[in-house]
Each structure stands twice: as C-alpha cells, then as structure tokens.
N, CA, C and O atoms as a GROMACS GRO file, in nm:
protein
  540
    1UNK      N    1   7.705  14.168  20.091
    1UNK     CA    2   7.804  14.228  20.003
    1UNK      C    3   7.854  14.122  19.905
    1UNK      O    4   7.861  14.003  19.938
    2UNK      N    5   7.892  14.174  19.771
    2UNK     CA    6   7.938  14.054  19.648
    2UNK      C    7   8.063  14.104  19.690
    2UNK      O    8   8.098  14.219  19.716
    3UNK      N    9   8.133  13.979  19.692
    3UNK     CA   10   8.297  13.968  19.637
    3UNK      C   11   8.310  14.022  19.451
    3UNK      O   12   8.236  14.001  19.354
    4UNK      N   13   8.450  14.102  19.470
    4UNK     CA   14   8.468  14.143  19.340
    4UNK      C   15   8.602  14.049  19.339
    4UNK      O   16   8.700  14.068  19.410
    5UNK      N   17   8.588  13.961  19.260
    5UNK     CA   18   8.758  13.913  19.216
    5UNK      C   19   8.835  13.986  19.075
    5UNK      O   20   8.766  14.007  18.976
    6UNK      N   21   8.968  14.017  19.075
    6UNK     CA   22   9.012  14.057  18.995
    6UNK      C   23   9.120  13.933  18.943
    6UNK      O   24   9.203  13.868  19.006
    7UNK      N   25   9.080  13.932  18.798
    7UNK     CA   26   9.153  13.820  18.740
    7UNK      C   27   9.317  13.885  18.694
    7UNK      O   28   9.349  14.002  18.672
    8UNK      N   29   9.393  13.773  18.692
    8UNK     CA   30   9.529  13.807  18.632
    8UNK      C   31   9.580  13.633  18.559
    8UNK      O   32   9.558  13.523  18.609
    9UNK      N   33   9.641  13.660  18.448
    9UNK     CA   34   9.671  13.568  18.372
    9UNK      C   35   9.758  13.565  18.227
    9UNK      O   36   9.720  13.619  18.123
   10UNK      N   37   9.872  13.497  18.242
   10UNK     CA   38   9.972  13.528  18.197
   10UNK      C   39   9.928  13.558  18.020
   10UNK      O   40   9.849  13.474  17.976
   11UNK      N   41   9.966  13.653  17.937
   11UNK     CA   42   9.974  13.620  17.791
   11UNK      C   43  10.065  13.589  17.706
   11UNK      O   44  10.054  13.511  17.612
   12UNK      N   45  10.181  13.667  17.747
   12UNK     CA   46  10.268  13.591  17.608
   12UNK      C   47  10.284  13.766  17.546
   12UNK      O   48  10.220  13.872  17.553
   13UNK      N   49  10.421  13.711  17.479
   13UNK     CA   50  10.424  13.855  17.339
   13UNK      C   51  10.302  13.811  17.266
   13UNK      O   52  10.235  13.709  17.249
   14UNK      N   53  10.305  13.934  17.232
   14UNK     CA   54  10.202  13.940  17.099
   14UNK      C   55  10.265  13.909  16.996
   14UNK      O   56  10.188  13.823  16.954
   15UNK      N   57  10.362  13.913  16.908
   15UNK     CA   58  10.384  13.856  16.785
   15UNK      C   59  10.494  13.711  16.818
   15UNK      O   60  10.550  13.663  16.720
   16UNK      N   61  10.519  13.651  16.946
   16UNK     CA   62  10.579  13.517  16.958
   16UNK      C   63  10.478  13.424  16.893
   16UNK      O   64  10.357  13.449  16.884
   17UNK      N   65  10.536  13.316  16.851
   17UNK     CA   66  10.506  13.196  16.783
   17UNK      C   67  10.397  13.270  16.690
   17UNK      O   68  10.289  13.218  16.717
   18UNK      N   69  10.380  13.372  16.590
   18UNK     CA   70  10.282  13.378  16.532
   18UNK      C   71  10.175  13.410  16.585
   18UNK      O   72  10.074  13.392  16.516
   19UNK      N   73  10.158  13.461  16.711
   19UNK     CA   74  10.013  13.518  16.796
   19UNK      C   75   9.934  13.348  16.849
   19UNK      O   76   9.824  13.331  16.901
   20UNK      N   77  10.026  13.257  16.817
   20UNK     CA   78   9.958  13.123  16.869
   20UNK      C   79   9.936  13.097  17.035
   20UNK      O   80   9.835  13.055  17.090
   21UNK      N   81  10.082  13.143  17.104
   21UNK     CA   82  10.063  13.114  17.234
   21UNK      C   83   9.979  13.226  17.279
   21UNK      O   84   9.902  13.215  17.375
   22UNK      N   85   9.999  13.379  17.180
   22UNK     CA   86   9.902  13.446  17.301
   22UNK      C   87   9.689  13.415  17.251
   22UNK      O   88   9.593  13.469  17.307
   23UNK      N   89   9.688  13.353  17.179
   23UNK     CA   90   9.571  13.318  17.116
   23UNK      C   91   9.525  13.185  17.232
   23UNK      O   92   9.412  13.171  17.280
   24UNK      N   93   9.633  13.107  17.255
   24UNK     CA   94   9.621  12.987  17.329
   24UNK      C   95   9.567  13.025  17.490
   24UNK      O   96   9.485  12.964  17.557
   25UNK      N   97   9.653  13.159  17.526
   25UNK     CA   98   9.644  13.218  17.637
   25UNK      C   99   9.546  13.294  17.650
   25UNK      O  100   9.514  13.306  17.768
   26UNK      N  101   9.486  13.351  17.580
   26UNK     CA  102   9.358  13.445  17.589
   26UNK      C  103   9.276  13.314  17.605
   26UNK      O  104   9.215  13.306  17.712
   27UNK      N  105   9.264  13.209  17.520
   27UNK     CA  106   9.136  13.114  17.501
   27UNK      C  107   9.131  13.074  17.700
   27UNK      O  108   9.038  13.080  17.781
   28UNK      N  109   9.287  13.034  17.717
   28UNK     CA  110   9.332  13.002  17.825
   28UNK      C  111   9.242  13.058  17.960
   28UNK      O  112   9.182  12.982  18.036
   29UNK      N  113   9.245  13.231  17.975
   29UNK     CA  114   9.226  13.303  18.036
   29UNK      C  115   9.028  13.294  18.042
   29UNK      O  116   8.940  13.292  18.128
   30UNK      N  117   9.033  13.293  17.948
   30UNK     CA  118   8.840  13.277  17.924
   30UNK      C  119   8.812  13.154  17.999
   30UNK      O  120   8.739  13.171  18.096
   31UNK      N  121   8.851  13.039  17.979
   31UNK     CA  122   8.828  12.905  18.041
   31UNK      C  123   8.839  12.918  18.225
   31UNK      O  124   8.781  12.864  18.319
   32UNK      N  125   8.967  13.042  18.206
   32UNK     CA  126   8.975  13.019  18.383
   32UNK      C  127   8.863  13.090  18.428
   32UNK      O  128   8.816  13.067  18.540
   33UNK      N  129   8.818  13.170  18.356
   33UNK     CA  130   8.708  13.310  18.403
   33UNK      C  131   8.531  13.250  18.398
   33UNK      O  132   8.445  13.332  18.429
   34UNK      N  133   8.490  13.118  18.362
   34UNK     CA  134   8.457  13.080  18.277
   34UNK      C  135   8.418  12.968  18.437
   34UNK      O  136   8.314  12.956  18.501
   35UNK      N  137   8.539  12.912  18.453
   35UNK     CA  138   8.567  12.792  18.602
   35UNK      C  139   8.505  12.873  18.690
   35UNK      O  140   8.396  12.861  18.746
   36UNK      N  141   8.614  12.982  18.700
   36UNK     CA  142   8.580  13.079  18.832
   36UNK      C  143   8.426  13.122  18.882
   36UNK      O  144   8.378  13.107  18.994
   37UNK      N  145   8.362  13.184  18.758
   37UNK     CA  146   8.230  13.185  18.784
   37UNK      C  147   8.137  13.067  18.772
   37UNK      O  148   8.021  13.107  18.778
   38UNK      N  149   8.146  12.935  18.758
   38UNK     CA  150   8.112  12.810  18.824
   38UNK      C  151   8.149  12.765  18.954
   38UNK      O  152   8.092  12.673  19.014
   39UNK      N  153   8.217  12.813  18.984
   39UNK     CA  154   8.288  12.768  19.120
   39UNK      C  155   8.240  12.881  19.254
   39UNK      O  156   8.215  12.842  19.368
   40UNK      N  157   8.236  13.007  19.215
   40UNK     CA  158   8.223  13.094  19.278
   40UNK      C  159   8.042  13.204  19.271
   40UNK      O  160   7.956  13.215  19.184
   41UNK      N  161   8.057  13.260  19.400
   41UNK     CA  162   7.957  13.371  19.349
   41UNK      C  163   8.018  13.503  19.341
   41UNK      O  164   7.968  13.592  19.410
   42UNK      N  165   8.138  13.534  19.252
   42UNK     CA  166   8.171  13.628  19.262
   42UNK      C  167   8.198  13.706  19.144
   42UNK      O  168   8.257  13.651  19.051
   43UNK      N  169   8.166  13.819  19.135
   43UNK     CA  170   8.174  13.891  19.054
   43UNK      C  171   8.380  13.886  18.986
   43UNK      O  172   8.478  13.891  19.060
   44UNK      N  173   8.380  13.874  18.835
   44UNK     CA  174   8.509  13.884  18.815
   44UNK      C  175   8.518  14.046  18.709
   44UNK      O  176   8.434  14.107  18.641
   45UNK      N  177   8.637  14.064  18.736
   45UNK     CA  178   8.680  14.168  18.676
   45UNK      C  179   8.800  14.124  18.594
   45UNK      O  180   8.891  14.076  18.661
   46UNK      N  181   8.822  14.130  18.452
   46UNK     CA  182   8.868  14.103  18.363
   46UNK      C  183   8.910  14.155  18.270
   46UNK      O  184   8.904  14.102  18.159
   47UNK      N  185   8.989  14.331  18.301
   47UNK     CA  186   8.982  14.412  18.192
   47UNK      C  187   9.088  14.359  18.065
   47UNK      O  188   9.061  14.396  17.950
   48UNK      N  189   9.198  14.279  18.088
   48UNK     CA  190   9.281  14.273  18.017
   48UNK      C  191   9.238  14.261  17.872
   48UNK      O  192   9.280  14.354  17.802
   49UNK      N  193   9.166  14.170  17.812
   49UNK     CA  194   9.100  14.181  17.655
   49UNK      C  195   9.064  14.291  17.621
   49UNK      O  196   9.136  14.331  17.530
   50UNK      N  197   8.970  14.379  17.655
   50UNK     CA  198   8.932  14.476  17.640
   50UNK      C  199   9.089  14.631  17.625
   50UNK      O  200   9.122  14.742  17.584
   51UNK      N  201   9.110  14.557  17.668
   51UNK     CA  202   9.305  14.646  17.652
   51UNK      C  203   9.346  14.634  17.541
   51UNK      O  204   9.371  14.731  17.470
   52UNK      N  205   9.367  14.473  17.492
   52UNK     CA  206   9.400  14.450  17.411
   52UNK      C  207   9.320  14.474  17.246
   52UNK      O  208   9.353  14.514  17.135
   53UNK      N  209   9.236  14.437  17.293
   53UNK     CA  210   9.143  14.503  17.202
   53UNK      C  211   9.126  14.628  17.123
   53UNK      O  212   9.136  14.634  17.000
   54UNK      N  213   9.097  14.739  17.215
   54UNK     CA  214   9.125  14.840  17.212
   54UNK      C  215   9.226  14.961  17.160
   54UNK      O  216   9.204  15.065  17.098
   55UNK      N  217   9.316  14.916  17.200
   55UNK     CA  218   9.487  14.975  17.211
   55UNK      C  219   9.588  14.954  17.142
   55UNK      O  220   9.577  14.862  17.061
   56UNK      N  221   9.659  14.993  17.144
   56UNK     CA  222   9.792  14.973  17.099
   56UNK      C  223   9.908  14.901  17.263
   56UNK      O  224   9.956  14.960  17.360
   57UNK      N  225   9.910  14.793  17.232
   57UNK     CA  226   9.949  14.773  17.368
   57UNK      C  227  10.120  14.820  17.437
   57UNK      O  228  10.157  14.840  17.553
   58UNK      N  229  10.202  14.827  17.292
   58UNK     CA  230  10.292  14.916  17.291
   58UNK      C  231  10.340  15.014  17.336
   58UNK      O  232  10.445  15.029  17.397
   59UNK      N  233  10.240  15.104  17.299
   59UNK     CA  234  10.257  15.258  17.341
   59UNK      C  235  10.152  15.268  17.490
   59UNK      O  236  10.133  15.373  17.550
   60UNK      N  237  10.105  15.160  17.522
   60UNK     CA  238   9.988  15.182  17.658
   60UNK      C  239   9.993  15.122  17.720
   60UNK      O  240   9.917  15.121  17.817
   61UNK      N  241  10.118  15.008  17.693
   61UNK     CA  242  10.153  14.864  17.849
   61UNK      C  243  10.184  14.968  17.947
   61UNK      O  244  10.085  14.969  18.021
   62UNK      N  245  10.251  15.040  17.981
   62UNK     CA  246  10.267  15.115  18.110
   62UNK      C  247  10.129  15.173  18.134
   62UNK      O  248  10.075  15.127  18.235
   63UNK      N  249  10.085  15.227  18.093
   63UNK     CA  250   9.954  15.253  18.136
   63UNK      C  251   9.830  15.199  18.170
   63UNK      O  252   9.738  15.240  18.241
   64UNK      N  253   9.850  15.076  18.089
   64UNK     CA  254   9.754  14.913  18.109
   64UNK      C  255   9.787  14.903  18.222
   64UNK      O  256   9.705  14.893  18.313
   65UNK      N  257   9.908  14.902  18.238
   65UNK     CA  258   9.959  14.796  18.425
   65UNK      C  259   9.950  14.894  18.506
   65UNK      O  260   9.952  14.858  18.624
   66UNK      N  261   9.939  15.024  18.486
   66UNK     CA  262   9.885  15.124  18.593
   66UNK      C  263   9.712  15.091  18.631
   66UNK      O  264   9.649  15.082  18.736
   67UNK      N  265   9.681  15.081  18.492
   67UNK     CA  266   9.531  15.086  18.535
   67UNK      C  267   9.468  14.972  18.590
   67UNK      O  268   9.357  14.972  18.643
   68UNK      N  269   9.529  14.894  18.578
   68UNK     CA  270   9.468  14.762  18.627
   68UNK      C  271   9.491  14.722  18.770
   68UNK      O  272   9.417  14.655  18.842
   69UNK      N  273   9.650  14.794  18.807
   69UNK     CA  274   9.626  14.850  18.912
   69UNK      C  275   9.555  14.860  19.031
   69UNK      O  276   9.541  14.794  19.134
   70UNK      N  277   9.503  14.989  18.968
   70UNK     CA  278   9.428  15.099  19.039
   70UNK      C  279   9.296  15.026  19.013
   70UNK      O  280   9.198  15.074  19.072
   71UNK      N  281   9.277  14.931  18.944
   71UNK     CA  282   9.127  14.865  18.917
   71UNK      C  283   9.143  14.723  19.020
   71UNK      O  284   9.041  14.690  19.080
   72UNK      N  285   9.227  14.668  19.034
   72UNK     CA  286   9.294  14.557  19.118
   72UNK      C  287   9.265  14.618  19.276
   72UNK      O  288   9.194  14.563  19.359
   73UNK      N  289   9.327  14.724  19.292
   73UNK     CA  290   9.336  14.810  19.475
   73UNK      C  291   9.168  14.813  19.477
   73UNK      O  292   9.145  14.855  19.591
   74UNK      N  293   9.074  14.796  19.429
   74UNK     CA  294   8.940  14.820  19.459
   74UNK      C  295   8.840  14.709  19.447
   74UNK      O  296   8.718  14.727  19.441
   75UNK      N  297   8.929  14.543  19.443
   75UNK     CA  298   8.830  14.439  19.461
   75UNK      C  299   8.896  14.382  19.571
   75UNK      O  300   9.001  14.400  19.632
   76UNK      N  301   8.791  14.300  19.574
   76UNK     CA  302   8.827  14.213  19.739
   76UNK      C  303   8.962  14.143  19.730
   76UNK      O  304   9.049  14.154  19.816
   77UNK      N  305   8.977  14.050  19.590
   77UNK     CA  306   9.062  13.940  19.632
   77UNK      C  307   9.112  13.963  19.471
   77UNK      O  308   9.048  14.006  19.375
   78UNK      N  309   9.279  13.906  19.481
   78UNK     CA  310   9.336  13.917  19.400
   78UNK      C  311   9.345  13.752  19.306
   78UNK      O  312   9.401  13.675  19.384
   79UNK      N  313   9.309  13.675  19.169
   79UNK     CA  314   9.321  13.587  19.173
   79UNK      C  315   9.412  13.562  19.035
   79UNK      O  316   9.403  13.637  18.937
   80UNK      N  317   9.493  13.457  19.040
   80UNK     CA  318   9.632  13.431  18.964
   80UNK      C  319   9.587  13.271  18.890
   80UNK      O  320   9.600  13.166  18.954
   81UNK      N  321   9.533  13.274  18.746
   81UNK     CA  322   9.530  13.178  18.685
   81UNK      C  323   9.678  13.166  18.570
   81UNK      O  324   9.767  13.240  18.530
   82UNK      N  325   9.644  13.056  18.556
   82UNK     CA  326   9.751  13.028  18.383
   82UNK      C  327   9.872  12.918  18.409
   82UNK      O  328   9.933  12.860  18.319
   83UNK      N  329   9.889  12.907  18.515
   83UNK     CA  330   9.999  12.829  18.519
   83UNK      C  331  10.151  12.876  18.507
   83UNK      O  332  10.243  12.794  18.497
   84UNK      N  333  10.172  13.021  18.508
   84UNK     CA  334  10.298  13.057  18.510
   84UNK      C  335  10.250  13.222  18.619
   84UNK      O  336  10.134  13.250  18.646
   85UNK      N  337  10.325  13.275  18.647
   85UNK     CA  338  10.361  13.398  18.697
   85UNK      C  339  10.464  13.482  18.581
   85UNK      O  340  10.586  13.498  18.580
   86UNK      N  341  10.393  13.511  18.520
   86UNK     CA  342  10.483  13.659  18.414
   86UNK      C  343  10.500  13.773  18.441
   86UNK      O  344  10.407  13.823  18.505
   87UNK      N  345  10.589  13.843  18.416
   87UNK     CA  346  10.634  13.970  18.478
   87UNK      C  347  10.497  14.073  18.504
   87UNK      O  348  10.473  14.131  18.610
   88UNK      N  349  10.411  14.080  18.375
   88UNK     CA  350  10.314  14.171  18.424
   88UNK      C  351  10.255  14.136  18.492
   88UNK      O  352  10.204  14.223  18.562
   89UNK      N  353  10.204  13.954  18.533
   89UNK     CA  354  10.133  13.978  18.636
   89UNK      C  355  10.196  13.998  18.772
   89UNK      O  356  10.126  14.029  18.869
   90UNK      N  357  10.323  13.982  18.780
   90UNK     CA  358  10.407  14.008  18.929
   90UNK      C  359  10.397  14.101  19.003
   90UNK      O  360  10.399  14.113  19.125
   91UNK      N  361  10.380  14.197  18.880
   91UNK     CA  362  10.358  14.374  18.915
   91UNK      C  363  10.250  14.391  18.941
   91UNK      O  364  10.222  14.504  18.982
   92UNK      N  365  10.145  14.294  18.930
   92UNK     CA  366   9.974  14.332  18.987
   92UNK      C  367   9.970  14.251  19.107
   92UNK      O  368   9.901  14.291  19.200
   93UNK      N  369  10.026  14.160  19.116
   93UNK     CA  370  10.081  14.069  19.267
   93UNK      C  371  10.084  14.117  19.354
   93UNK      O  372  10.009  14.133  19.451
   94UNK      N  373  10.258  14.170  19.298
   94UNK     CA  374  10.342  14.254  19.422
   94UNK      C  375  10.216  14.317  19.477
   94UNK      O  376  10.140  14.281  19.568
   95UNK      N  377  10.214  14.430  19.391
   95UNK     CA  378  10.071  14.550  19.438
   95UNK      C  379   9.979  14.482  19.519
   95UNK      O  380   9.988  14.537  19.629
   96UNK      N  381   9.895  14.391  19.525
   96UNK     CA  382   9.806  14.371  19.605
   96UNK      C  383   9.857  14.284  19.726
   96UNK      O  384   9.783  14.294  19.823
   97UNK      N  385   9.943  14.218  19.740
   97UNK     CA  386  10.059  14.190  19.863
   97UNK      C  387  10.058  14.277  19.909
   97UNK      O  388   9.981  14.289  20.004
   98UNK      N  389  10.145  14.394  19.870
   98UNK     CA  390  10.178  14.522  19.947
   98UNK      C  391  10.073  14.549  19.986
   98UNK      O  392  10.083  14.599  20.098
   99UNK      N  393   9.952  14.543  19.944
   99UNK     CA  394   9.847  14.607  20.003
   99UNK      C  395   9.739  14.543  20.113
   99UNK      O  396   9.643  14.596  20.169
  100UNK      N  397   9.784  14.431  20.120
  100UNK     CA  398   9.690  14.315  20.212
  100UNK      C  399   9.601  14.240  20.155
  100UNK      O  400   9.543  14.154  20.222
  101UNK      N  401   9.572  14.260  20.014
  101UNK     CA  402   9.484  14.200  19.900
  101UNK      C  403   9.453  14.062  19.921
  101UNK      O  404   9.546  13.997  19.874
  102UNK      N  405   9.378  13.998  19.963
  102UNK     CA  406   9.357  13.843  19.990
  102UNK      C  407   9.425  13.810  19.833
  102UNK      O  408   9.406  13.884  19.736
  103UNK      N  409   9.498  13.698  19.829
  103UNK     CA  410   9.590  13.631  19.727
  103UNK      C  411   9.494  13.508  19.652
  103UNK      O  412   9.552  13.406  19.688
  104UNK      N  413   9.417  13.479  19.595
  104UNK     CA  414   9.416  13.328  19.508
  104UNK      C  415   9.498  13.288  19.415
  104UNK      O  416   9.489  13.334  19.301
  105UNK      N  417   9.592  13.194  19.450
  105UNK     CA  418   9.693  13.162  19.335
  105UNK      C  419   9.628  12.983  19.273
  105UNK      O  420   9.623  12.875  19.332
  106UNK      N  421   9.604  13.006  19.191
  106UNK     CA  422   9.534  12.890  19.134
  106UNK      C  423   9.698  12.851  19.030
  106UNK      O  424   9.689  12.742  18.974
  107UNK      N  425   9.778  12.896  19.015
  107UNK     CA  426   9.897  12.858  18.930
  107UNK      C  427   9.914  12.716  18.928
  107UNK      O  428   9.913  12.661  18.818
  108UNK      N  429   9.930  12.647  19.034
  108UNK     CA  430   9.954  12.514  19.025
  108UNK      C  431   9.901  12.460  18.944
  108UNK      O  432   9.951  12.383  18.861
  109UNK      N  433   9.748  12.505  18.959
  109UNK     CA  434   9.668  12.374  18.875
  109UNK      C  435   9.635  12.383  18.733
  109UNK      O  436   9.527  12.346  18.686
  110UNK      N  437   9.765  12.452  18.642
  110UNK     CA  438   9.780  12.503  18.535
  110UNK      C  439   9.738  12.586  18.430
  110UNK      O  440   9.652  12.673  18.441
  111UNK      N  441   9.794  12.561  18.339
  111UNK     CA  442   9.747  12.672  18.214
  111UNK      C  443   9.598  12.692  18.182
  111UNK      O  444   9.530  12.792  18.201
  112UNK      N  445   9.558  12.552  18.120
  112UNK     CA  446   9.430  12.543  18.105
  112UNK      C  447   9.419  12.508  18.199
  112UNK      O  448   9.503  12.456  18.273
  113UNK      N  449   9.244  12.542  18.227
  113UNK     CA  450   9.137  12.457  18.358
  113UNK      C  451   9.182  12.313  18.309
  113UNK      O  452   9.207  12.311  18.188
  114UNK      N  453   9.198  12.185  18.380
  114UNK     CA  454   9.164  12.046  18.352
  114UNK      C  455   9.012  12.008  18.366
  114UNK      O  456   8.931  11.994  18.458
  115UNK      N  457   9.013  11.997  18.212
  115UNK     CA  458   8.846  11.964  18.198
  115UNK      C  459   8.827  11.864  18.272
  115UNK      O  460   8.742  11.842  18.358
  116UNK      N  461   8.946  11.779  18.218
  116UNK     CA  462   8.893  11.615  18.304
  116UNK      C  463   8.859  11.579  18.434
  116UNK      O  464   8.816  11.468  18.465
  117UNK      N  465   8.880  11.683  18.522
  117UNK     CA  466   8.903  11.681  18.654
  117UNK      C  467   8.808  11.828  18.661
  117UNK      O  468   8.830  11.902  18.756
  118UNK      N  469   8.711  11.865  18.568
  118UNK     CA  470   8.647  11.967  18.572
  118UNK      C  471   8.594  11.995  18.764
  118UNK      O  472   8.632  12.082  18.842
  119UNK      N  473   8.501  11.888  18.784
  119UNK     CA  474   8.414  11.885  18.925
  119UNK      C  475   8.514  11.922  19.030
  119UNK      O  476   8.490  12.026  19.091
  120UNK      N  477   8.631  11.850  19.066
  120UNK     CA  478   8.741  11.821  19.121
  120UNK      C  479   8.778  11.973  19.182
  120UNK      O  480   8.791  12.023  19.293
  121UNK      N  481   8.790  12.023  19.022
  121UNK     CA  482   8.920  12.131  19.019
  121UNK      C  483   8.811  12.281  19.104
  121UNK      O  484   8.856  12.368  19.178
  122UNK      N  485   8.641  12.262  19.051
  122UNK     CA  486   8.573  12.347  19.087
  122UNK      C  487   8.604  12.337  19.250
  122UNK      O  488   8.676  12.422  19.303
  123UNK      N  489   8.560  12.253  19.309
  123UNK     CA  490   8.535  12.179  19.452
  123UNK      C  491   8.716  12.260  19.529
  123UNK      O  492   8.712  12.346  19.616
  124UNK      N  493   8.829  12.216  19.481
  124UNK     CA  494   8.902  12.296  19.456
  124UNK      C  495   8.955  12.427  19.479
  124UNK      O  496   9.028  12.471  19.568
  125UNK      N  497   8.895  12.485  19.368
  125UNK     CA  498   8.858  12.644  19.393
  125UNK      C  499   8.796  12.690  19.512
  125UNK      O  500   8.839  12.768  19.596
  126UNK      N  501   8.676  12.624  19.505
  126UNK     CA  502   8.592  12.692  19.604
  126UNK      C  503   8.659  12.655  19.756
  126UNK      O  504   8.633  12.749  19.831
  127UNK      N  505   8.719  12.573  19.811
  127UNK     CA  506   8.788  12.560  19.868
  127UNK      C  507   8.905  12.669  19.941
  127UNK      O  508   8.912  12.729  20.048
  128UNK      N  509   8.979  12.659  19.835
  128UNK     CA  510   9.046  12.767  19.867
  128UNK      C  511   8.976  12.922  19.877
  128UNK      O  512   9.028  13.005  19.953
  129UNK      N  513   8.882  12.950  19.814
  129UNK     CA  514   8.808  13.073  19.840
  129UNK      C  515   8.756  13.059  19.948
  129UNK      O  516   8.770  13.163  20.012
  130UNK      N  517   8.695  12.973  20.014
  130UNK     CA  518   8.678  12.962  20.111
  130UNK      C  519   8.737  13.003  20.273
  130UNK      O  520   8.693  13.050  20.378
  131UNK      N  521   8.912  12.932  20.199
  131UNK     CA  522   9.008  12.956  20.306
  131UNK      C  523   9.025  13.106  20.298
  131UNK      O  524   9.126  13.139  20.359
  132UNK      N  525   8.970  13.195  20.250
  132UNK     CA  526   9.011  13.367  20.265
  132UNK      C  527   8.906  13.426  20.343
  132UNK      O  528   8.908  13.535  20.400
  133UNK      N  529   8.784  13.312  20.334
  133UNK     CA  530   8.680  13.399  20.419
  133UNK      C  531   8.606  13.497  20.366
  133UNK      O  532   8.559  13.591  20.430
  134UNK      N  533   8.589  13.470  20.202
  134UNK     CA  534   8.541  13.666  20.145
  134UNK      C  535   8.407  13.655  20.127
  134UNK      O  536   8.349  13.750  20.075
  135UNK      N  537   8.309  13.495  20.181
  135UNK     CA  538   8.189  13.557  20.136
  135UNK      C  539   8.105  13.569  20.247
  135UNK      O  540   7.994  13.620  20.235
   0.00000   0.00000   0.00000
C-alpha cells in the first residue's frame, strides 16, 4: 500500500505586502512538497494552488476548508510545513487530531526547506516518518 500524505502550509492574505509574502509562501510550499517527495515514498496531495488558482478564494474559503477537509479525512498522514501554524491550517489540524490522523509537524524546521542543511533536513524527515510507522 502507498502512503497518501496530505500537505498543509501556511499562506498569508492575498493582497498583504503586495501578494509578496503570499508569492514567498506558495514558492515556500512548492520547496516543502518538492523535500517531501525526496525524502519520502509517498504520494502528496496538494490541492491548495489549484484553489487558488481556480477560484475566487473569497466567496469559496469556507468551502476550500471544507473540501480539503474531506480530502485530508482520506490520506494516511497529516503533514504541517511553513514554519508557522495559521488559522486555516489549525482547522485542517484540529480535524485530523480529532480523527486519529497520524500528525507530521515539520514547523520547527521552518518556512523555507534549509537548503544548506538540504541532506540533514531530508534524513530528518524521513525520520520522523518513520516514527509513525506508515510505510
């Protein structure tokens, strides 16, 4: 069986600093998704761009954080990049807590991946995936 990981990772308003931090944070989010599948054999799930993309995030954030959700309750393990915990991702948290969701909180080891410590940070990861037992 493949592990499905579901990514979560903080963005930012959309029109703060000029769309810089959430531009910084998307690049952000790619880099972690990017680690993860170097580090791992696991399938990631990543709908958030594709939201954004798409949508009007305005009139469809409640419905984004429903669906992701309900897309979150159906992978193995829940995993938390970026270096902060933001409200929307708390609400995809909480949810998979409540639900027994194996947790990866990679938060500590910040916003961006540390390139410099690229090998390190993989070795790292896999580590802690390890400690959940999902493959």
């Amino acid at each position: 069986m493949h592990v499905v990981a579901f990514l979560i990772h903080a963005l930012g308003e959309r029109d703060a600093n000029h769309g810089m931090a959430r531009g910084d944070n998307i690049q952000s989010a790619h880099m972690w998704f990017r680690l993860l599948k170097e580090s791992t054999r696991w399938a990631i799930c990543y709908p958030t761009t594709a939201y954004l993309a798409s949508v009007d995030e305005l009139a469809f954030m409640p419905g984004m954080l429903v669906d992701h959700r309900e897309m979150m309750l159906r992978c193995d393990v829940l995993v938390a990049t970026g270096g902060v915990m933001s409200p929307h991702m708390r609400f995809i948290w909480d949810a998979a807590k409540r639900s027994g969701k194996p947790l990866l909180d990679l938060l500590d080891l910040g916003a961006m991946p540390p390139l410099d410590l690229r090998d390190e940070t993989k070795r790292e990861i896999q580590r802690r995936a390890d400690a959940l037992d999902l493959d």
